[in-house]
C-alpha atoms as one frame of an Amber mdcrd trajectory, in Angstrom:
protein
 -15.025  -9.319  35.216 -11.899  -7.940  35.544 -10.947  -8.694  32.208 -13.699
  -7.380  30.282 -13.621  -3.835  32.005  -9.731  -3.881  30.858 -10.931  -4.619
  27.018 -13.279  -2.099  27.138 -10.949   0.450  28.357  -8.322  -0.400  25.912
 -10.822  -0.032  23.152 -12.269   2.774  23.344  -8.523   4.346  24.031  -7.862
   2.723  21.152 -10.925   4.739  19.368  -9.997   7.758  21.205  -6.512   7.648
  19.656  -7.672   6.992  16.024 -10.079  10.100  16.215  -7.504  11.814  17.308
  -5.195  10.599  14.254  -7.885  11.084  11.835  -8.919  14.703  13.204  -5.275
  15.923  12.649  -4.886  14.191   9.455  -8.479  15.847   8.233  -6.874  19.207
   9.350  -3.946  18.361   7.768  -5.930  17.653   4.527  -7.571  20.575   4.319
  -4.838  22.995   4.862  -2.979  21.325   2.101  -5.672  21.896  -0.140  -6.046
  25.755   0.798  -2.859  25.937  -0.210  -2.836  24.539  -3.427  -5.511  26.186
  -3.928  -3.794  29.606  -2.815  -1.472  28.538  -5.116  -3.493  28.011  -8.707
  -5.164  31.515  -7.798  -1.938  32.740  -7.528  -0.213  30.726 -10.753  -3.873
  32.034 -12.148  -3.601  35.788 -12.141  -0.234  36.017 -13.536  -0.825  36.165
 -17.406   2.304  35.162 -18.410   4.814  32.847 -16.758   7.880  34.355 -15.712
  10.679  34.610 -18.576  13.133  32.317 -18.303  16.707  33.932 -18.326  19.169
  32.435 -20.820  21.658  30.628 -18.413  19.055  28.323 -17.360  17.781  27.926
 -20.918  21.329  26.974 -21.358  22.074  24.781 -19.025  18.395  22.883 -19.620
  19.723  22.663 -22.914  22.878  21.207 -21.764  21.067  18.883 -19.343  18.429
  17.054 -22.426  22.104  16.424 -24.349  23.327  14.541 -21.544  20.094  12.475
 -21.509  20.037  11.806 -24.935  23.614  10.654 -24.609  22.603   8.320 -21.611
  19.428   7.508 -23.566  21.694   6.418 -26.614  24.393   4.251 -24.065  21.956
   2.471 -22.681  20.456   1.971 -26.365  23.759   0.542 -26.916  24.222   3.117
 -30.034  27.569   4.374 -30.512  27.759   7.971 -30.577
């Protein structure tokens, strides 16, 4: 007798901790979509993305030359 009342107790722990998991991973959820969607609304209204200044145009520039040299080792072409 003893043994069953110790299963059932363990179960519906067990439950009781998995709601709990799923409740806070529900909330979770639907925070992370308010804020994506805070985020598009935001992205939305602007109606032009900001300018990018010309160091970093520069140095993304600099950056797709190095991959095209990796790109081209690993190819095995000689540069």
């Amino acid at each position: 007798m003893n043994d069953t009342n110790l299963y059932i107790v363990l179960a519906t722990a067990g439950l009781a901790g998995l709601a709990m998991i799923v409740t806070a991973g529900l909330a979770g959820w639907r925070g992370w979509l308010q804020l994506k969607s805070r985020e598009f609304e935001r992205n939305h209204d602007m109606p032009y993305p900001p300018a990018a200044s010309a160091a970093s145009r520069i140095e993304m520039a600099d950056l797709k030359e190095r991959i095209r040299k990796l790109e081209a080792i690993a190819a095995g072409v000689d540069l």
